[in-house]
One Martini backbone bead per residue (centre of mass of N, CA, C, O) as a GRO file, in nm:
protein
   97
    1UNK     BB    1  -3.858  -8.726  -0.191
    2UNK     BB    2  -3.907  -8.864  -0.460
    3UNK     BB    3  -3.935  -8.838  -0.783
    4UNK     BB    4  -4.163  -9.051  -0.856
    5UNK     BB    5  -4.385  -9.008  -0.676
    6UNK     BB    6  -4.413  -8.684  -0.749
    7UNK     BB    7  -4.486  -8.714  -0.986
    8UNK     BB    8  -4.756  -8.931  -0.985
    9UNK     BB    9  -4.899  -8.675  -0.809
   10UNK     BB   10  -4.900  -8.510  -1.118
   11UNK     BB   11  -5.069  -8.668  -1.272
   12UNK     BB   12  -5.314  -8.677  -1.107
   13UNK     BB   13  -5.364  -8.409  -1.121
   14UNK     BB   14  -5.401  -8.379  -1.409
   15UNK     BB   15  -5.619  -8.585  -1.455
   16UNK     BB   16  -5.837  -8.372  -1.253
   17UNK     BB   17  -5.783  -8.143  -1.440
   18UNK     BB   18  -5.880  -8.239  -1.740
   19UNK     BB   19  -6.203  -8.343  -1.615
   20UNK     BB   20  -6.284  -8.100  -1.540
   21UNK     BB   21  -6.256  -7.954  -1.780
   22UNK     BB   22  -6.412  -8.119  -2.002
   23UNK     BB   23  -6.697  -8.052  -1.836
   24UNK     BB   24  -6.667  -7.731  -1.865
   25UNK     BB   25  -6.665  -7.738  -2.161
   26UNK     BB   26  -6.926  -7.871  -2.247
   27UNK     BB   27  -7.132  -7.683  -2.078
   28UNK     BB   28  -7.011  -7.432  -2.247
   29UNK     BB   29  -7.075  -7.522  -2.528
   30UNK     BB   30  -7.423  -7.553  -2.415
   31UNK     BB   31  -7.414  -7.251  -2.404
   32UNK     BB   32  -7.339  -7.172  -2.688
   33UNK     BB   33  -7.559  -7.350  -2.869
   34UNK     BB   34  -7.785  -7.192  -2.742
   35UNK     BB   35  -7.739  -6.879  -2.814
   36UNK     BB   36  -7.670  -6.970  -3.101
   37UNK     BB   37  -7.938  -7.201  -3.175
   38UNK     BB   38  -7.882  -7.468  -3.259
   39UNK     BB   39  -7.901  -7.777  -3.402
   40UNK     BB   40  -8.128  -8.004  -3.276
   41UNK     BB   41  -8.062  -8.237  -3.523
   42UNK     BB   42  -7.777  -8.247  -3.483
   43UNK     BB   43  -7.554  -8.480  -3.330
   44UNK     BB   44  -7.393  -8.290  -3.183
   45UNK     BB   45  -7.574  -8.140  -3.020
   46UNK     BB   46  -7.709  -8.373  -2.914
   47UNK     BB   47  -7.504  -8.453  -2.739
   48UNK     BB   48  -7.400  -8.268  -2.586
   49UNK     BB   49  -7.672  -8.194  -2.425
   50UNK     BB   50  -7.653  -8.499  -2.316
   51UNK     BB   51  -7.405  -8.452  -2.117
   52UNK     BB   52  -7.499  -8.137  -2.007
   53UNK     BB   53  -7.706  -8.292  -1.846
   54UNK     BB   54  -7.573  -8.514  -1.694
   55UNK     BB   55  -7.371  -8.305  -1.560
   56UNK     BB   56  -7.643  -8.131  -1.472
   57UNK     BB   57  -7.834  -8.293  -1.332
   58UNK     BB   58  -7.822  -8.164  -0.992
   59UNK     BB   59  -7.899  -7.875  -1.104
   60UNK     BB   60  -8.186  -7.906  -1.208
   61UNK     BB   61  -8.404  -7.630  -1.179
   62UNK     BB   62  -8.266  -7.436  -0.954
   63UNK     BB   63  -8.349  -7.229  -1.176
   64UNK     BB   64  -8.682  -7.072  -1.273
   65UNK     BB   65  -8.688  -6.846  -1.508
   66UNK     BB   66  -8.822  -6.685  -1.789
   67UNK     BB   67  -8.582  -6.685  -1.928
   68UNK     BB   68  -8.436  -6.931  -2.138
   69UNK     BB   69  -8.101  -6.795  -2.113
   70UNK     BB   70  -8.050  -6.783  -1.796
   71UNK     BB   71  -8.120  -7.037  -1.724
   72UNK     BB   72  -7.940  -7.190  -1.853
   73UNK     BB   73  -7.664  -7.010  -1.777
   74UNK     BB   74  -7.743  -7.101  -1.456
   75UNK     BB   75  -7.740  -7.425  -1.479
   76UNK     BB   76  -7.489  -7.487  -1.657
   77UNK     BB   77  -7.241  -7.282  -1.509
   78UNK     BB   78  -7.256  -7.346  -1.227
   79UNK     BB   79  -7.123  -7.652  -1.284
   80UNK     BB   80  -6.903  -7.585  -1.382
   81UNK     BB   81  -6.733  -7.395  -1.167
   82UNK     BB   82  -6.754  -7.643  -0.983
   83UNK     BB   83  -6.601  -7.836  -1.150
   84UNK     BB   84  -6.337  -7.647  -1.135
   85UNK     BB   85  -6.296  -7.558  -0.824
   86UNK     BB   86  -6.243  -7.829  -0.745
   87UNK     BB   87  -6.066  -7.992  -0.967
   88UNK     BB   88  -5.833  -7.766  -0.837
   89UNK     BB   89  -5.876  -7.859  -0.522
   90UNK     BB   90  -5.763  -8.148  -0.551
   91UNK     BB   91  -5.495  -8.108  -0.708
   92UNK     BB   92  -5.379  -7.904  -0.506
   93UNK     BB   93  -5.348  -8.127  -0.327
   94UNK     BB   94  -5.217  -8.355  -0.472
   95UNK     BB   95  -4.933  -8.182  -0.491
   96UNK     BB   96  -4.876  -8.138  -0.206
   97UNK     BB   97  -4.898  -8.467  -0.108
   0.00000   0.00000   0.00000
């Protein structure tokens, strides 16, 4: 295999782990801001939160806790994981292929 092609592959690989760690990143993000209250009248915050939101979007209201910051934190932690775990398990097959 040329050095050149082998290459291509691993930039593709990092490429895909980095959008991975990003969405995992944004929903840790609206997890750490969610626990500890921010402002929810803030930009930033409501970025982050619409973001998070769109990010989990598939599974919104999956576990439906009482207590609202377990929910939070199984609901929006569940898609990061998942996020990670693909985003690294796509990336480690293209780096091998």
């Amino acid at each position: 295999m040329t050095r050149r092609s082998r290459s291509g592959g691993n930039a593709a690989a990092t490429v895909v782990v980095v959008i991975a760690d990003i969405a995992a990143a944004i929903l840790a993000l609206w997890i750490l801001m969610y626990l500890l209250d921010a402002n929810r009248a803030n930009d930033l915050v409501d970025f982050v939160h619409d973001a998070a939101r769109w990010l989990a979007g598939w599974s919104h209201d999956l576990f439906t806790m009482d207590t609202d910051w377990v929910r939070v934190v199984l609901n929006y932690g569940l898609p990061a994981l998942v996020y990670l775990l693909i985003g690294h398990a796509i990336a480690g097959r293209i780096r091998r292929a």
